[in-house]
One Martini backbone bead per residue (centre of mass of N, CA, C, O) as a GRO file, in nm:
protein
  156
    1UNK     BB    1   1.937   1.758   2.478
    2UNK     BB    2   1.813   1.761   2.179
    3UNK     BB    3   1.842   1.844   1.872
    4UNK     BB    4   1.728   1.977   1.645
    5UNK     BB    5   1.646   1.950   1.288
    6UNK     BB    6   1.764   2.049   0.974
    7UNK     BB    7   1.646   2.182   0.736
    8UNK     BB    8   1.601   2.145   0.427
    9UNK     BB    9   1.695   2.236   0.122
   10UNK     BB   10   1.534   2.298  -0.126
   11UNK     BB   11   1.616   2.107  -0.330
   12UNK     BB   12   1.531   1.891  -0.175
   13UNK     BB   13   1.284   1.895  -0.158
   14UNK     BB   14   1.209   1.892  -0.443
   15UNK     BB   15   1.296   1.612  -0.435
   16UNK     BB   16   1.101   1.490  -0.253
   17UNK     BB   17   0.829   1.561  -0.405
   18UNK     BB   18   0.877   1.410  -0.659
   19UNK     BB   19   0.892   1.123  -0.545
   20UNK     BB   20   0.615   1.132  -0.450
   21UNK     BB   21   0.440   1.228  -0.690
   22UNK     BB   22   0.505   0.988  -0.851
   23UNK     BB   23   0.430   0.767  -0.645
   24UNK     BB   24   0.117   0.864  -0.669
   25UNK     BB   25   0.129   0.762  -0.987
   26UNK     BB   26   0.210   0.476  -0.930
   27UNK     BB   27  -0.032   0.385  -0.743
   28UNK     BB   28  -0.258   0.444  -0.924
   29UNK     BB   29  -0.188   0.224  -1.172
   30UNK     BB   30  -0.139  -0.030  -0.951
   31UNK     BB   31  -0.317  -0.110  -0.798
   32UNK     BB   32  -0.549  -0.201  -0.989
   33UNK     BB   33  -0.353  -0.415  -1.163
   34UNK     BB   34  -0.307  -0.573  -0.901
   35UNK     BB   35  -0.608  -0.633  -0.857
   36UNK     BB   36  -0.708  -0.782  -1.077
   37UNK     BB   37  -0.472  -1.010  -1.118
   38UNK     BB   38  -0.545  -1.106  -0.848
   39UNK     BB   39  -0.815  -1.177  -0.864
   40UNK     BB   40  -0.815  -1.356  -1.122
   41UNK     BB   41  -0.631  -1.560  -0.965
   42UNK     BB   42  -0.842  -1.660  -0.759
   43UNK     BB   43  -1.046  -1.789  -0.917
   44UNK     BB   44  -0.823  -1.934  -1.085
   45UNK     BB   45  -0.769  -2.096  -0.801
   46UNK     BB   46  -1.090  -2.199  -0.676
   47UNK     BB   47  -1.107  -2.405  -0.944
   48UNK     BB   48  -0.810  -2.560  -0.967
   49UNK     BB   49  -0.692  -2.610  -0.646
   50UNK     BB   50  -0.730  -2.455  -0.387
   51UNK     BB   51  -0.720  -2.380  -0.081
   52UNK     BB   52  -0.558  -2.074   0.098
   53UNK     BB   53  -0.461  -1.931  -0.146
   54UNK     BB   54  -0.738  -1.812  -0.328
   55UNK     BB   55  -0.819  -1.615  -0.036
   56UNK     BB   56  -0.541  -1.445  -0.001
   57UNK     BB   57  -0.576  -1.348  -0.308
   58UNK     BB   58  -0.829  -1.224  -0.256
   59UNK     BB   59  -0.752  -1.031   0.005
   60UNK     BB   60  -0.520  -0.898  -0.173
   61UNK     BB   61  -0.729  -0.736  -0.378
   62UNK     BB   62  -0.924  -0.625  -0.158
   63UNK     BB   63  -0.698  -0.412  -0.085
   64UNK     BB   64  -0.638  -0.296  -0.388
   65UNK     BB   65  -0.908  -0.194  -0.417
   66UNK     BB   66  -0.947  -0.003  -0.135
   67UNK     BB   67  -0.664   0.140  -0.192
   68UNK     BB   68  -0.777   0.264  -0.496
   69UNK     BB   69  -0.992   0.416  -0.413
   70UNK     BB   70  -0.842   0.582  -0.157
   71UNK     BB   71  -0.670   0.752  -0.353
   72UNK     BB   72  -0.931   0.881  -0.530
   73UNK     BB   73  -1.042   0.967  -0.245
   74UNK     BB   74  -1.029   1.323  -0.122
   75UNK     BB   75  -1.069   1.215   0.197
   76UNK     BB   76  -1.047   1.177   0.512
   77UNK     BB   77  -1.156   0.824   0.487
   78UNK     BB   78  -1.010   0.743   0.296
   79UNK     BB   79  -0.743   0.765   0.405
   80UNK     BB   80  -0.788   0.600   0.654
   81UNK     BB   81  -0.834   0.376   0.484
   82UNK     BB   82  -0.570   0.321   0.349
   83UNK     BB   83  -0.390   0.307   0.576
   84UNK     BB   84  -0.493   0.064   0.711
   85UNK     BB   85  -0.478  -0.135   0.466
   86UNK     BB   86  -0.157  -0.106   0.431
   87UNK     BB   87  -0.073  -0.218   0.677
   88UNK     BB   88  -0.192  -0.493   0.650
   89UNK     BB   89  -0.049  -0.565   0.352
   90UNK     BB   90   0.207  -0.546   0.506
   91UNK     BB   91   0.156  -0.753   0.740
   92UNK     BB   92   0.073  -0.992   0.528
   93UNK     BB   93   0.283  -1.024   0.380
   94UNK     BB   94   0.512  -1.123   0.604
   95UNK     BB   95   0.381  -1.316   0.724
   96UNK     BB   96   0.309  -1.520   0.461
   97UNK     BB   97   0.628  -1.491   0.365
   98UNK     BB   98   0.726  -1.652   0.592
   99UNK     BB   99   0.496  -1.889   0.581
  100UNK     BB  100   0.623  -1.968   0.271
  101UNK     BB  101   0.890  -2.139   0.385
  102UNK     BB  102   0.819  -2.267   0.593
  103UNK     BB  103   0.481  -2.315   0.481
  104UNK     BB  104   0.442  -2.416   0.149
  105UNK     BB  105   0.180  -2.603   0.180
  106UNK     BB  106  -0.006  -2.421   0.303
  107UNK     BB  107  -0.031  -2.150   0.147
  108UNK     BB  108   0.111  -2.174  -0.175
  109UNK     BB  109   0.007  -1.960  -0.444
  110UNK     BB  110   0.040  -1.643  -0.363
  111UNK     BB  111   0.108  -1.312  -0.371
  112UNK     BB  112   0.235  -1.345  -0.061
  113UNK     BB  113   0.457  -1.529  -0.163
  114UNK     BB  114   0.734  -1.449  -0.099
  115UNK     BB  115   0.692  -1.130  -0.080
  116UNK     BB  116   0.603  -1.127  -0.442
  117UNK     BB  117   0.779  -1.286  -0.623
  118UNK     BB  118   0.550  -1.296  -0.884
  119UNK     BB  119   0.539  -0.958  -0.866
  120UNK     BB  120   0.849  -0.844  -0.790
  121UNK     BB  121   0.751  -0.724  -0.501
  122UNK     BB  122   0.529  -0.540  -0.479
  123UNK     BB  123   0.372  -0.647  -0.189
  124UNK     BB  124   0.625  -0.525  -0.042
  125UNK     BB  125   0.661  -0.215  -0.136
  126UNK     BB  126   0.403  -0.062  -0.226
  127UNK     BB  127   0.287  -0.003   0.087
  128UNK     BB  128   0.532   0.142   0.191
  129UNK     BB  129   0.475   0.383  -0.030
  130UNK     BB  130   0.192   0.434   0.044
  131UNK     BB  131   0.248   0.540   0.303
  132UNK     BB  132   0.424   0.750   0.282
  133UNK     BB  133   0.257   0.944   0.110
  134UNK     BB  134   0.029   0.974   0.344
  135UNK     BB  135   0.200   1.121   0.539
  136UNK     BB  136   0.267   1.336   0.351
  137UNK     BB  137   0.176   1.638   0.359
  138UNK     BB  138   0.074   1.704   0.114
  139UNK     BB  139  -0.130   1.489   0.075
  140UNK     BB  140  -0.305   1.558   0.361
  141UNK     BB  141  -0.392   1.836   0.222
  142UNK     BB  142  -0.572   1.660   0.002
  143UNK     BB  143  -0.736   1.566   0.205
  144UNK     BB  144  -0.783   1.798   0.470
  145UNK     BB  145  -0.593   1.742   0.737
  146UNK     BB  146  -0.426   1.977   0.642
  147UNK     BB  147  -0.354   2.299   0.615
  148UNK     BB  148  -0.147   2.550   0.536
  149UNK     BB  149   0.083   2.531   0.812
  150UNK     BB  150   0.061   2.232   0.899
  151UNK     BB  151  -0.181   2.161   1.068
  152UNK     BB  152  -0.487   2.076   1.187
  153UNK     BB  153  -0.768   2.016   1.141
  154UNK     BB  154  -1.080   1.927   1.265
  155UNK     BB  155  -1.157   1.645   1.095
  156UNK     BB  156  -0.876   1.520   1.213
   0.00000   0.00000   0.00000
């Protein structure tokens, strides 16, 4: 039988909210603005190139916008909204990313080639970010989705 995990000490604590409270800070600022340059990005890719890159980069903008919708949404259909699709731009960065390598000429240039190259690699670590954030406890319970002693509401 394994043991519990031994609670963090306040130190910790203190330590794990900070770096969360941040995250939320910065995810609120990059969200919007990865989708703008995103957008911006596939308009003039499917005026000027065309092909996949395009659609993908469109894709992935809309993503960012309903991303950063569900993160100042404080509800919990918002959560689950931010949830799912932070999951998927997870799966599409990776996928897309490993497919970028290998068929550089069907993917083109989108924000998820090379896992977000072009982006400093926001693409590939933001929604991981994201998703850590929203599972955070403390998150959730801005949320409505947990109580006060950490139990799950009704409505979750």
């Amino acid at each position: 039988m394994s043991q519990p995990l031994p609670s963090p000490s306040p130190q910790q604590e203190s330590f794990y909210r900070k770096i969360v409270l941040t995250s939320g800070t910065i995810l609120a600022i990059s969200y919007p603005l990865l989708a703008l340059s995103t957008g911006v990005r596939a308009i003039y890719q499917f005026f000027t190139i065309g092909g996949l890159g395009p659609g993908l980069s469109g894709l992935a903008a809309l993503c960012y916008l309903t991303a950063a919708i569900g993160f100042a949404k404080r509800q919990a259909w918002a959560w689950r909204l931010s949830l799912a699709v932070l999951a998927f731009e997870t799966v599409m960065t990776l996928l897309i990313g490993t497919l970028s390598f290998l068929y550089p000429e069907l993917i083109g240039r989108t924000v998820w080639r090379h896992f977000g190259a072009d982006y400093g690699f926001f693409p590939l670590f933001q929604p991981i970010i994201g998703l850590i954030w929203l599972v955070w406890p403390e998150t959730r319970r801005a949320y409505g989705l947990l109580g006060e002693g950490g139990a799950r509401t009704e409505e979750s």
